[in-house]
N, C-alpha and C positions, 0 to 999 in steps of 0.2 A: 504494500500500500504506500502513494506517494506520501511525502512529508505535508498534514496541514496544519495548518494557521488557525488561529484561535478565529479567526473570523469567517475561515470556510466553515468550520465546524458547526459554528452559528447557524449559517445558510445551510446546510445540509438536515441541522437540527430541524427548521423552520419549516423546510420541504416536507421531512417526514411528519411534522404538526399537520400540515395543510391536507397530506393526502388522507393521513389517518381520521382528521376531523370529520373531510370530505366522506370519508366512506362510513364512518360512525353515523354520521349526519343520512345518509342516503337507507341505511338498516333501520335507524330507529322510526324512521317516516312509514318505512312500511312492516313497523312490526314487526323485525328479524332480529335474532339475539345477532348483535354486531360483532363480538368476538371470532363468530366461525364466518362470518363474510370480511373478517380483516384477513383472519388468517389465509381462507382462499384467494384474497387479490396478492397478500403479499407474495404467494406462493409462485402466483402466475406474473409479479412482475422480476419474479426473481427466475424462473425461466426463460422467459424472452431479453432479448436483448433491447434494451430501452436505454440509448447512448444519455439523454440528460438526466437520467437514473443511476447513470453504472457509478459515478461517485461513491453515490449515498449508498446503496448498495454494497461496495467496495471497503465503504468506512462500518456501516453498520454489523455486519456478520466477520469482521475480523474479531476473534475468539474473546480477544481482552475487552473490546467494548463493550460487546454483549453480554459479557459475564456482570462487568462492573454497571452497567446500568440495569439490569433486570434485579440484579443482589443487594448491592448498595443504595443504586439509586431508586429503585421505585418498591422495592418489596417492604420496608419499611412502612413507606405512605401507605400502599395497599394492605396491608396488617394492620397498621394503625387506623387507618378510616373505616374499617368491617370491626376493630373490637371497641373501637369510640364510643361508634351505634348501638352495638349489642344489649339491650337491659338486661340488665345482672339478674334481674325476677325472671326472665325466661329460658336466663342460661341454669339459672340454676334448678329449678321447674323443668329442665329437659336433661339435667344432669347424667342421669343415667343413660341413655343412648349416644349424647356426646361421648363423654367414659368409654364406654364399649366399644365405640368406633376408633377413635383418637388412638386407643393406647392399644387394647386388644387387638381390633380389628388391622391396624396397622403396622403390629408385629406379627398376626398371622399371615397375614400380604407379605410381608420382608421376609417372611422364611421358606413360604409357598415357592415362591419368585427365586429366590435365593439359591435353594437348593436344586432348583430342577432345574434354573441356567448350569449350574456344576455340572449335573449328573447330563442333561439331553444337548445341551448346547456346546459343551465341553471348555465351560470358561472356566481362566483362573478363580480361585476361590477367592480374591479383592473383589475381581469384575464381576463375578456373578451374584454378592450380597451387596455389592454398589450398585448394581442392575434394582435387586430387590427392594433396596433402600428410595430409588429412582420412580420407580412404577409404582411404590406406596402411597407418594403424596398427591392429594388430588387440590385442583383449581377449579373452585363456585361460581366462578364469576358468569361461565354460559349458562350454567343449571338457572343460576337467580334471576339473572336477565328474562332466561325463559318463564321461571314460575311467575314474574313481576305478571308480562302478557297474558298467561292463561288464569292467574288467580289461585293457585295452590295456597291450602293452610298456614299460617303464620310459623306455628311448632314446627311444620316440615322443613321452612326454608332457614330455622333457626338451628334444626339438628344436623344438616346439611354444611352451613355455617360454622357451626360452631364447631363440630369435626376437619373441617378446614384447614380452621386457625390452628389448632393443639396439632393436628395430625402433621400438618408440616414443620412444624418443630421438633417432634419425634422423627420424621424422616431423615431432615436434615442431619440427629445428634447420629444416625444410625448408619445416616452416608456418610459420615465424617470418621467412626469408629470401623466401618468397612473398608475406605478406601484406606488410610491410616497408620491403622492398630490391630487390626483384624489377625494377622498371620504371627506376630507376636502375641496374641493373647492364645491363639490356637498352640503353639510352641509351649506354649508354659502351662499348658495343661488346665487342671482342677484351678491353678492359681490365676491362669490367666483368665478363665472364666470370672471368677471374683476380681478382678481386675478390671474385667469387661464393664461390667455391674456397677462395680463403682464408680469409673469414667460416666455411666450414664447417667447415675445419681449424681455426678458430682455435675454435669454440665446444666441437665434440667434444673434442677434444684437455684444453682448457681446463675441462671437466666431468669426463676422466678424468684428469688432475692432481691437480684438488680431491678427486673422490671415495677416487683411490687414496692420498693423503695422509690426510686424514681416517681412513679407514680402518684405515691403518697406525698411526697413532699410535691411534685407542681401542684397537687389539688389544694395544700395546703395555703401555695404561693396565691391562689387566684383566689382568695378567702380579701385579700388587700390591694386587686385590683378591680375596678369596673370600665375593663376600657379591650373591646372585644379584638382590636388590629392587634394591641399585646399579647390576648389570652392564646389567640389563632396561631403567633408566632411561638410560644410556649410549649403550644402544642406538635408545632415544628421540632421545638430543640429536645421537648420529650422521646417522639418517635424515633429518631435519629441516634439522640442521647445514650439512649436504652440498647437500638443496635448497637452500636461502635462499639460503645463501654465493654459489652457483654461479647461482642467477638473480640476485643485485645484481650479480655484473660480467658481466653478459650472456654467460655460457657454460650448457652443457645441465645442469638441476636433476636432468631423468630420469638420464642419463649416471651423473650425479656420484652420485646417491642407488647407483643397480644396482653400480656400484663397489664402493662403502664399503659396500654389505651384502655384497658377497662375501668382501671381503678379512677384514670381522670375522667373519662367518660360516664361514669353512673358515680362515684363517691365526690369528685371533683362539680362533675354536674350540680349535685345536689347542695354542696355548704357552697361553692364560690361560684359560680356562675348566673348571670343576669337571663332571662328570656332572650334577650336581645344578643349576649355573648353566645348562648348553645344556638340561637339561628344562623348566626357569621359563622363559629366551627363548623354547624353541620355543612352549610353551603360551601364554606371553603374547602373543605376534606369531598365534597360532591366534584367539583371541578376538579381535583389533584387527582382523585380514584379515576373519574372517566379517562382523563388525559392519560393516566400511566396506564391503564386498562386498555386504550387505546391504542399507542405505542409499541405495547408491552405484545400485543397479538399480530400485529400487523410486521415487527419485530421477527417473532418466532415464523410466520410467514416467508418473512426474507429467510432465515437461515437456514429454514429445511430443505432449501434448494442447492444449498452447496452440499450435500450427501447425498454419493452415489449408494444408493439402494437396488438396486438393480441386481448386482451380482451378487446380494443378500437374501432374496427373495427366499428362500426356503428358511432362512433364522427369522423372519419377518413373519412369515406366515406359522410360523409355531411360538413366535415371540405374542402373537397377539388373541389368540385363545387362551396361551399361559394366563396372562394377566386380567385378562376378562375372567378366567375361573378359580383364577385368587381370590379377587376380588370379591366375587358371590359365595364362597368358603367364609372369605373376612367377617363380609356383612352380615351373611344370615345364619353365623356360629358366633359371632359377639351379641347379635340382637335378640338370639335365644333368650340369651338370658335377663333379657326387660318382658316384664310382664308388663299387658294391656299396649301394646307395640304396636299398630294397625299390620295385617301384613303386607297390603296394596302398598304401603309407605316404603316398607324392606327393595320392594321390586325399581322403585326412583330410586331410592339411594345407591343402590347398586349400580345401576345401571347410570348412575346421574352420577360415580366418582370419577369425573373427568381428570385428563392427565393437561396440564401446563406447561408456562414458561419457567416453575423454578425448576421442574424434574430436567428441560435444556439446559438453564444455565447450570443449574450440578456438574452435569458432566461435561462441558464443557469449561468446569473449574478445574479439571483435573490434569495433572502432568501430561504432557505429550508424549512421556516414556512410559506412561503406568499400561501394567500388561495389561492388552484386552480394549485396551479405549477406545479403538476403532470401533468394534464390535459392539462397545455398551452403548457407545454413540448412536449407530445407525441406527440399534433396535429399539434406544431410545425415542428417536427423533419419529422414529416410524408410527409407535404406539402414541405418541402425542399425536400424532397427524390424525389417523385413524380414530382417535379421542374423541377430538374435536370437531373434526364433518362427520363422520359417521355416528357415534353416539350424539354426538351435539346435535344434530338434524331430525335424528329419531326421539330422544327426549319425549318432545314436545309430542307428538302420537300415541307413545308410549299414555303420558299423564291422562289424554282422553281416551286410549282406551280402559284406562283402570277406572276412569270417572272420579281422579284422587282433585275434586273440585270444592271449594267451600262454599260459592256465591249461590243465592238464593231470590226467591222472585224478593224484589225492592230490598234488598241487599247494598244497591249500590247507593237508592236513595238514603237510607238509613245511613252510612257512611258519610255521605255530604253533610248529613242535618246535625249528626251528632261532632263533625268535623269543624263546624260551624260555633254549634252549643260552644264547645270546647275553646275555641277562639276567644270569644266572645266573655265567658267565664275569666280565662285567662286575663283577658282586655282590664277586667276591672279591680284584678290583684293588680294588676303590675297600676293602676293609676292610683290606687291606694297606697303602692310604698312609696310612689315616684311625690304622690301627695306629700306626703309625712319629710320628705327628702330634699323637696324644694320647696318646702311653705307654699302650695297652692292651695288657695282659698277653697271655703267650702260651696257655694255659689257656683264658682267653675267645672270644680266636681263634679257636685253633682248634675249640673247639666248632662256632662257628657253621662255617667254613668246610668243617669236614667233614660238615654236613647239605647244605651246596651241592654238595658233591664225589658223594655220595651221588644228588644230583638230575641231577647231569651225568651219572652212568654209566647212569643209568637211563634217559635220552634219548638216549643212546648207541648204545643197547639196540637203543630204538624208532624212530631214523635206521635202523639196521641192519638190520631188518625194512622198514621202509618200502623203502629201496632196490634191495631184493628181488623185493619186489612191484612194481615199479615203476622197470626200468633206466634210463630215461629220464632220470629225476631226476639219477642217477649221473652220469649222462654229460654235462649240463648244466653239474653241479659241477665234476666234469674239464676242461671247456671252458673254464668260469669261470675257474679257479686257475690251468690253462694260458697264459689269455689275461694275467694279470697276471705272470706266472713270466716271460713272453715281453719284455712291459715292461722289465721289470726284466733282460734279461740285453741291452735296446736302451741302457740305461742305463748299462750295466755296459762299454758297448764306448765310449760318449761318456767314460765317465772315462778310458781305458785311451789314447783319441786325444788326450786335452789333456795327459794325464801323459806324452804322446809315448812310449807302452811300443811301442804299433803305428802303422803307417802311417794315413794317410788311404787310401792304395789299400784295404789291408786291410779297414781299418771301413769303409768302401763298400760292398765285398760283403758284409760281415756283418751291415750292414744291413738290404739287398738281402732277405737269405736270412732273416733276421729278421721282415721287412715279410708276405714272401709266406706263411710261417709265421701269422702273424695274418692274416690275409684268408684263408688255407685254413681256421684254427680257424675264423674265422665264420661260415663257409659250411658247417660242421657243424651 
């Protein structure tokens, strides 16, 4: 690649903004998850020859670029912006299938995969648990784009999610002990297994230390400011912060980033942050996620074309069954074990554990002398390809034919109204503190406050009719408020046991009775 200048880099950067926009832009107008229409342009502009292209081209799929912008530069934001979002109440209300998938499901995948590259494909034993480690982690971002257009369950597109985040931090710790450490821990036996173990305890661990540190102290920082350009940038030096830190003393960058976004995200949210501050983060972290989402596909697009696959086709064609039926071993032997599971849910997740650009730039971090790299490369690049149009295209047929849909007649209206209520609600806290904050008169006040009071009854109104027409809805809501009321009196017997008012006998069954209470509401 010739020698450039800071300022072709620019221009080159710019082109690749304007084409990715352009094609973001032309998917989302009609409806197509844009991830697998970047990847198929970049695909096909990386096979023809396209003379005011070949630059960009030329610079983009040169190994170190691609590595350090998909790792460095954007996987951070794209972590941080998905665990920002996440309410802590549903991640941890979906705990147990997260769990399973994350940590079970994605060491039964590393071993499936692992082993049978050994034994069928006859790679070295680095390449073929670096392969495993590779094929483990999966990428949401087509699944979610899809569920957004069809309307899939909230819990589905959070269990999906939230396996995600954890699962590629585990992959990561597992491609890094594969590629490594691996053949030295095998050497040393009983010891090096313990050895192995510990390394993994020591990096996870060591990633959610830093992240959950981190974390707690920027939420603490934004307790003393109300000034949202700052908090956005904070939230900058967090996600970044938390990478770097945590990859110089060799613990998980993933780990640490998904951390310290949650913690400022739902604890940070709640003591220091203005209405006005969480709309600027959400919106700014909205732009950074599209943009690097953007990029990041149309990216992997370009680089799948510089490997020849061709005279691979038979480790291709057995590389990509492999992983498809790891994968369904994974899922529907970790999800055994949640009860009240849907099983139509098991058949998306499986099928919906897309391969991405971290499982590319992995192995394309890797030495250019480590045995086998060719080999983990192509079969890599293959089974992302394949990922991505093919699963990614069927998805969305898949979800209708299982009917895994939530919406219901006036569904949508009921959403508007209560989207609305909600606003409007909010509208007259924040003039109440903003009152108290600038001495506004009560006159002013309540002027405005009784035009919102006015908007609320009148939606009041129109909830009231709607539920009418539509008992359904009604009984949703009841379920809903039930299901937190029920919470909350699980909560209510944990204080009453530590203040030693009642037994543990007692709170045991009140538990008990408690539990079965929530599993009857959700089987309503």
């Amino acid at each position: 690649m010739h020698e450039l200048d800071m300022h072709h880099i620019f221009e080159l950067g710019l082109i690749l903004v304007m084409i990715a926009a352009g094609i973001t832009a032309i998917a989302k107008k009609f409806k197509q998850p844009y991830p697998i229409a970047l990847v198929i342009v970049g695909a096909l502009i990386g096979l023809f020859n396209i003379p005011v292209l070949e630059p960009l081209k030329e610079f983009i799929t040169e190994g170190e670029v691609f590595n350090f912008v998909i790792i460095t530069l954007f996987l951070p934001a794209l972590l941080g912006e998905a665990a920002l979002k996440l309410p802590y109440t549903q991640l941890r209300s979906n705990k147990e299938p997260i769990l399973a998938l994350a940590f079970l499901g994605t060491f039964i995948s590393f071993l499936i995969i692992g082993f049978s590259a050994y034994y069928f494909f006859d790679f070295p034993i680095p390449a073929a648990f670096v392969f495993g480690a590779l094929m483990s982690a999966t990428d949401p971002v087509s699944v979610l784009s899809i569920f957004k257009s069809v309307g899939v369950k909230k819990r589905l597109a959070v269990v999906i999610e939230g396996e995600s985040l954890f699962n590629d931090g585990l992959a990561v710790v597992l491609f890094n002990i594969s590629a490594y450490y691996l053949l030295s821990y095998i050497d040393a036996g009983w010891a090096g297994l313990g050895s192995g173990l510990w390394e993994f305890i020591r990096v996870v661990s060591l990633g959610v230390i830093i992240g959950g540190s981190l974390g707690y102290a920027f939420s603490i920082l934004t307790k003393y400011f109300d000034d949202y350009p700052l908090e956005i940038i904070f939230s900058i030096i967090l996600f970044y912060g938390s990478f770097l830190l945590a990859e110089s003393v060799h613990a998980s960058g993933v780990i640490a980033v998904v951390i310290a976004a949650l913690i400022f995200g739902n604890y940070g949210g709640k003591i220091g942050m203005s209405p006005t501050t969480k709309l600027n983060i959400s919106n700014f972290w909205d732009v950074a996620a599209l943009l690097a989402n953007s990029l990041v596909f149309l990216m992997v697009g370009l680089e799948i074309t510089r490997i020849d696959l061709l005279d691979k086709w038979m480790f291709i064609l057995g590389a990509i069954p492999l992983v498809i039926v790891a994968r369904s071993i994974a899922v529907y032997t970790s999800l055994s074990l949640i009860e009240n599971f849907p099983h139509k849910w098991k058949h998306i997740l499986n099928w919906g554990g897309l391969k991405g650009s971290l499982s590319i730039a992995l192995v394309l971090s890797l030495p250019r002398d480590f045995p086998g790299r060719e080999e983990v490369l192509i079969l890599g690049f293959s089974v992302v390809l394949f990922s991505l149009v093919v699963q990614g295209l069927t998805i969305k047929p898949l979800i209708n034919v299982l009917g895994v849909k939530p919406k219901e007649e006036g569904h949508e209206e009921f959403e508007k109204l209560l989207s609305q209520l909600h606003r409007y609600e909010t509208a007259i806290s924040e003039i109440h503190r903003v009152k108290q904050k600038l001495y506004i008169t009560d006159p002013v006040s309540n002027e405005l406050i009784d035009k919102y009071k006015k908007r609320i009854d009148m939606l009041k109104a129109q909830l009231d009719d709607l539920f009418e027409r539509n008992p359904s809805l009604k009984s949703d809501q009841i379920a809903s408020l039930r299901k937190h009321a029920l919470y909350a009196e699980y909560d209510a017997i944990i204080k009453l046991e530590k203040e030693e008012i009642i037994t543990s006998t007692i709170a045991e069954k009140e538990f008990e009775a408690i539990t079965d209470a929530i599993v009857n509401n959700d089987d309503k």
